[in-house]
C-alpha positions as CSV (number, residue, x, y, z in Angstrom):
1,X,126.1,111.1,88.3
2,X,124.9,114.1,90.3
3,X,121.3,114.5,89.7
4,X,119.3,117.7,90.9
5,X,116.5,115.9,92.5
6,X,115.8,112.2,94.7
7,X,112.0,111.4,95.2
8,X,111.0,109.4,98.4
9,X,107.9,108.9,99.9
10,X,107.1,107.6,103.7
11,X,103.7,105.7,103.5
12,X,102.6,108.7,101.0
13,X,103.7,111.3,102.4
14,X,105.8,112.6,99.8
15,X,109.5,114.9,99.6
16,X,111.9,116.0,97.3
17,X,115.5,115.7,98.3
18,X,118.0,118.4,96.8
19,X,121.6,118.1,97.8
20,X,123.1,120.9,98.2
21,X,126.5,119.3,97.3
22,X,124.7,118.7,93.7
23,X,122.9,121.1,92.9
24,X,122.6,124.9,93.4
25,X,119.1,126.2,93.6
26,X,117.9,129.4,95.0
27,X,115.2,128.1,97.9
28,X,112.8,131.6,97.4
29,X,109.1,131.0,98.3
30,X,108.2,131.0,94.7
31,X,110.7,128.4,93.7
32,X,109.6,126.4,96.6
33,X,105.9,126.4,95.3
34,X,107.0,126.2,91.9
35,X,108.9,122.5,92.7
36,X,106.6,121.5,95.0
37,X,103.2,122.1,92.6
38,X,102.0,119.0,91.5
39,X,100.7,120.6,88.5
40,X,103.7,123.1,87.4
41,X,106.6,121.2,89.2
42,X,107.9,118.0,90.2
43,X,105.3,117.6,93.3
44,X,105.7,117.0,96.8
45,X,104.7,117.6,100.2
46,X,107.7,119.2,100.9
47,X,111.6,119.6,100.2
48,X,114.2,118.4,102.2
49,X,117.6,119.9,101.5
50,X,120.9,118.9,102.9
51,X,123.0,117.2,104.0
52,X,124.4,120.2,105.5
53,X,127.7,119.9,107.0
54,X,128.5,121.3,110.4
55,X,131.4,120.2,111.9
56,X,130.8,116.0,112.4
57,X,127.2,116.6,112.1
58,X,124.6,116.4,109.6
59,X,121.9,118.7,109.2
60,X,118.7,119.2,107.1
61,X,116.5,121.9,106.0
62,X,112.8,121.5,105.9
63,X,110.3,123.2,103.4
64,X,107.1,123.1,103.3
65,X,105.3,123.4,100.1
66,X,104.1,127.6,100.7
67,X,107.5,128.5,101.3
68,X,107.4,128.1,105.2
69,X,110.1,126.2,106.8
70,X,109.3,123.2,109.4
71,X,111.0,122.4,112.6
72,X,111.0,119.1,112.2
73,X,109.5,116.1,110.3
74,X,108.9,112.1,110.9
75,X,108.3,111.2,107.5
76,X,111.0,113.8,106.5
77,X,113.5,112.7,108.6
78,X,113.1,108.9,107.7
79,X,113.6,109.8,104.3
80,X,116.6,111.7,104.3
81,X,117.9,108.7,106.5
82,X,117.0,107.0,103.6
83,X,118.6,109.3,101.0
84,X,122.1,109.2,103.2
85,X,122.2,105.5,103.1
86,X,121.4,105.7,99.3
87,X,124.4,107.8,98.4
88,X,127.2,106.7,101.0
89,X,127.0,109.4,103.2
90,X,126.5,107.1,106.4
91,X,127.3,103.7,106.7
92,X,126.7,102.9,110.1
93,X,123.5,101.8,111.5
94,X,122.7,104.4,113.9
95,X,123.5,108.3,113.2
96,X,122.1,111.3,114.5
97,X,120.8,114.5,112.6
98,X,120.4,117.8,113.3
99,X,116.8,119.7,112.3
100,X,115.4,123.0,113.5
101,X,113.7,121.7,115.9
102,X,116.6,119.6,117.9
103,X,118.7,117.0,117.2
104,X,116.8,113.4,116.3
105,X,118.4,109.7,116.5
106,X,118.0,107.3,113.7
107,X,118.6,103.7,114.0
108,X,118.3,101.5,110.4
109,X,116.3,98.5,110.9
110,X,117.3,96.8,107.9
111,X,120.6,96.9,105.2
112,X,118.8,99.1,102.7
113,X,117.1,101.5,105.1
114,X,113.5,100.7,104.2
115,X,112.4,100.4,107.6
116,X,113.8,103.1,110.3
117,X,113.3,104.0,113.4
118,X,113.9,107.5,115.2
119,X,114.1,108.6,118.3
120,X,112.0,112.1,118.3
121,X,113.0,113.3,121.6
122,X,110.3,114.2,123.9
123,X,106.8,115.8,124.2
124,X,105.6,118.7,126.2
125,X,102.2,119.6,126.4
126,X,103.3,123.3,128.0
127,X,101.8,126.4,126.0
128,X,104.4,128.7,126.5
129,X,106.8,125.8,124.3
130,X,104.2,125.0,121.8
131,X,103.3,128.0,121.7
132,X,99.3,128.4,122.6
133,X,98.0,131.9,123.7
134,X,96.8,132.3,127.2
135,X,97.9,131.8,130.5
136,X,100.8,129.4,131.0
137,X,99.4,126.0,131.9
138,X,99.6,122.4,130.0
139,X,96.9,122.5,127.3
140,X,94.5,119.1,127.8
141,X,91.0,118.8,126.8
142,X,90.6,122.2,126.2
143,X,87.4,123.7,123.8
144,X,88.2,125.2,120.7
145,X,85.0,126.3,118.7
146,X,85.4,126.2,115.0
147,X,82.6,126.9,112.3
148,X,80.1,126.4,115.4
149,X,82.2,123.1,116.4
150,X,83.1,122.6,120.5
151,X,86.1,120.7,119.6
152,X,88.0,118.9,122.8
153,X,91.9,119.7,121.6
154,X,95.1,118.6,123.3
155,X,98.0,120.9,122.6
156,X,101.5,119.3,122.0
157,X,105.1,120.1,120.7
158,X,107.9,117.3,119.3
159,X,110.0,120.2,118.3
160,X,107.2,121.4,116.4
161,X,103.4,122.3,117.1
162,X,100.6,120.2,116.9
163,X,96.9,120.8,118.0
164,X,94.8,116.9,118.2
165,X,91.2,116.9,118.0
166,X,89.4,114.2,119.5
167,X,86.6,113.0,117.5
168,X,84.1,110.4,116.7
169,X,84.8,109.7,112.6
170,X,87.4,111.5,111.7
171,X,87.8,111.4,107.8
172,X,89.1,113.6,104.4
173,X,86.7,116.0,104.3
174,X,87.2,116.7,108.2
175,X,90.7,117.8,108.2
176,X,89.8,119.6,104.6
177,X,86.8,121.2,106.3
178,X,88.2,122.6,109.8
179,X,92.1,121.6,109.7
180,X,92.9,125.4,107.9
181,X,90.6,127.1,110.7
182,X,92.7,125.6,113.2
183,X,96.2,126.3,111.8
184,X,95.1,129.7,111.1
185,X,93.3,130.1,114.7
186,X,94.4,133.0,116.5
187,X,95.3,130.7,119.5
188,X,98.1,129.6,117.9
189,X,100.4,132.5,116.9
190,X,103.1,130.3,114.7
191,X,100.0,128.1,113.2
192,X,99.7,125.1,114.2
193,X,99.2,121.3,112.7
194,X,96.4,119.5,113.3
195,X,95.4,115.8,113.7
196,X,91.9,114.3,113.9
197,X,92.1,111.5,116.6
198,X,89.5,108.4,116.7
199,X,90.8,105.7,119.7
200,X,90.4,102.1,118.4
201,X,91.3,100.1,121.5
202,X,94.1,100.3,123.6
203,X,96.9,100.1,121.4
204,X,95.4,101.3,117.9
205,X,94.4,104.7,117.0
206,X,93.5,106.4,113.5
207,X,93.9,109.6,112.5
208,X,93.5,112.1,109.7
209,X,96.1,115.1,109.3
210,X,95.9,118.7,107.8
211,X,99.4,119.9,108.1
212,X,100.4,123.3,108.6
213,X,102.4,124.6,105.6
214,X,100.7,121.8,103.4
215,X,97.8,120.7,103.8
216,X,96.0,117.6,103.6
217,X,98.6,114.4,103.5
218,X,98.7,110.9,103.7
219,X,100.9,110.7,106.5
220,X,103.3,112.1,109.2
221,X,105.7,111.1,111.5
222,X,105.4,114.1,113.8
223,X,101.9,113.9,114.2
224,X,101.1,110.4,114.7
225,X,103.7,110.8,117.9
226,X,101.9,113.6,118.8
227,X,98.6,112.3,118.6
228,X,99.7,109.0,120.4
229,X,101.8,110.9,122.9
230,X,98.4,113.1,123.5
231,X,96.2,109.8,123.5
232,X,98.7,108.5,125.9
233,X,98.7,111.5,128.5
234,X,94.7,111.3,128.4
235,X,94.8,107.7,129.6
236,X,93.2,106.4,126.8
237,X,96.3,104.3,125.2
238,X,99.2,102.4,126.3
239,X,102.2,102.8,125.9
240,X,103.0,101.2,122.2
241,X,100.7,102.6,119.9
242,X,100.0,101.9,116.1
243,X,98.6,104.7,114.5
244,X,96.9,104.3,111.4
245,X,96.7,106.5,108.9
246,X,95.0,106.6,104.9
247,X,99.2,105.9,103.6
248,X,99.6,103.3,106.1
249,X,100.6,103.0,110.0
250,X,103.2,103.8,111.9
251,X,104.1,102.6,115.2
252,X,104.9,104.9,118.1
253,X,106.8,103.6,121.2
254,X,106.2,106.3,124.2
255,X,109.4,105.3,126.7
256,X,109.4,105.7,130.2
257,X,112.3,108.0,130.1
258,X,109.9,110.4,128.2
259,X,110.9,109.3,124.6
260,X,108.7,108.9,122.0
261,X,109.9,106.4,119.4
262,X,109.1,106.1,115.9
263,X,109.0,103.2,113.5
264,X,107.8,103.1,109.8
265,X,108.8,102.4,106.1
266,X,110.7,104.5,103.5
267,X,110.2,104.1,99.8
268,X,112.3,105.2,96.8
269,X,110.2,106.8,94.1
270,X,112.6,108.4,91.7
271,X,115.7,110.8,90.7
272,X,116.3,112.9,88.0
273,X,117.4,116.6,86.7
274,X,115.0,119.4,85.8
275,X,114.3,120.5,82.5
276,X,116.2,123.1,81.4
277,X,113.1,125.6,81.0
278,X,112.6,125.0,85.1
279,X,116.1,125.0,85.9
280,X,116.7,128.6,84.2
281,X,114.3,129.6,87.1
282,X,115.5,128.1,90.1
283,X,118.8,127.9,89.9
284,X,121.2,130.5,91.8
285,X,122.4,133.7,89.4
């Protein structure tokens, strides 16, 4: 039975997975927010659509929930692992997929696919790849003032751009309060996501997450390896990081080849069609 939509989530971080080989929907920015609305739609942080065939490869989409489209995800990426394993489409253990933002290596750690790992690639912390206005030069420590705030930010891009704030309690109401500011900031001319970093000890760090394109979520693959990979180029971490988060923690593995690791759980929340009132509206004339 092909249904129209699978519903995962990745330690609450939460996408919609539409196959393209099952259902044909027109992905406009107002279908996009109509789906993802938690209120109007089915609800999500985000749709991920494929597999998309190309050649021997797969490859995935990446919506956010105003219509954008992301580089890359963690959380979205072990998901649609998940999704693959689900429905037959891989059957080996380790498999590669192609994103907007580079090609990313899974590796199942269990039969069912409820625990994954993924190699992200690597980090730079140049400006000119993240991108970050101003002279070229890697962004560390730098001051960003928000609402009257001297924030210390490290810059970083995973195949997509992240901005991480050190600071003493970081909480909800922190990356509701100032994570929009800095998306929006003028600094960072394709936006930017933004993590909240408090160091624990040497191996533990928490964070809270405004993501660019979403908002406020639970979780993220992407930015808990950027925030550990930006811990880790300060000197204040070691190598093998857990980073803890309000859905749960994920642990980051920072190689010495330059690799940043990631390793967390994938949970199936549901599958089912859309009602025939929403479908009329998304699907292609």
């Amino acid at each position: 039975m092909n249904f129209h939509f699978y519903k995962y989530h990745a330690l609450g971080n939460d996408y919609i997975v539409i196959d393209p080989n099952k259902a044909n929907i027109d992905f406009s920015e107002k279908n996009i927010r109509l789906i993802c609305h938690r209120n109007f739609g089915i609800g999500s942080d985000g749709i991920l659509v494929g597999p998309l065939l190309q050649g021997n490869s797969i490859h995935l989409r990446i919506l956010n929930p105003d219509g954008s489209e992301a580089e890359k995800s963690g959380n979205g990426v072990r998901i649609f692992s998940r999704y693959l394993v689900d429905e037959g489409y891989v059957t080996t253990k380790k498999f590669s997929l192609g994103t907007m933002g580079g090609e990313v290596y899974v590796e199942l750690l269990d039969d069912k696919g409820q625990q994954i790992r993924i190699d992200m690639g690597t980090v730079t912390f140049q400006s000119t790849d993240i991108p970050v206005d101003g002279p070229a030069r890697a962004v560390l420590n730098e001051e960003l003032i928000i609402q009257g705030q001297r924030l210390a930010t490290t810059c970083v891009s995973i195949g997509n751009p992240h901005c991480v704030v050190l600071y003493d309690e970081p909480s909800r109401e922190t990356a509701l309060d100032l994570g929009p500011a800095i998306e929006n900031h003028s600094r960072f001319p394709n936006r930017i996501n933004v993590q909240f970093l408090k160091v624990l000890n040497r191996n533990n760090i928490q964070i809270e997450i405004w993501e660019r394109g979403a908002g406020y979520t639970l979780a993220s693959g992407s930015s808990s390896c950027a925030a550990a990979s930006a811990a880790y180029k300060l000197g204040l971490v070691d190598n093998e990081i857990y980073v803890h988060m309000p859905g749960g923690i994920i642990k980051v593995d920072i190689r010495q080849n330059g690799h940043v690791f990631m390793t967390g759980s994938v949970n199936q929340v549901g599958k089912g069609f859309f009602s025939d009132e929403l479908w009329a509206q998304i699907q292609v004339k």
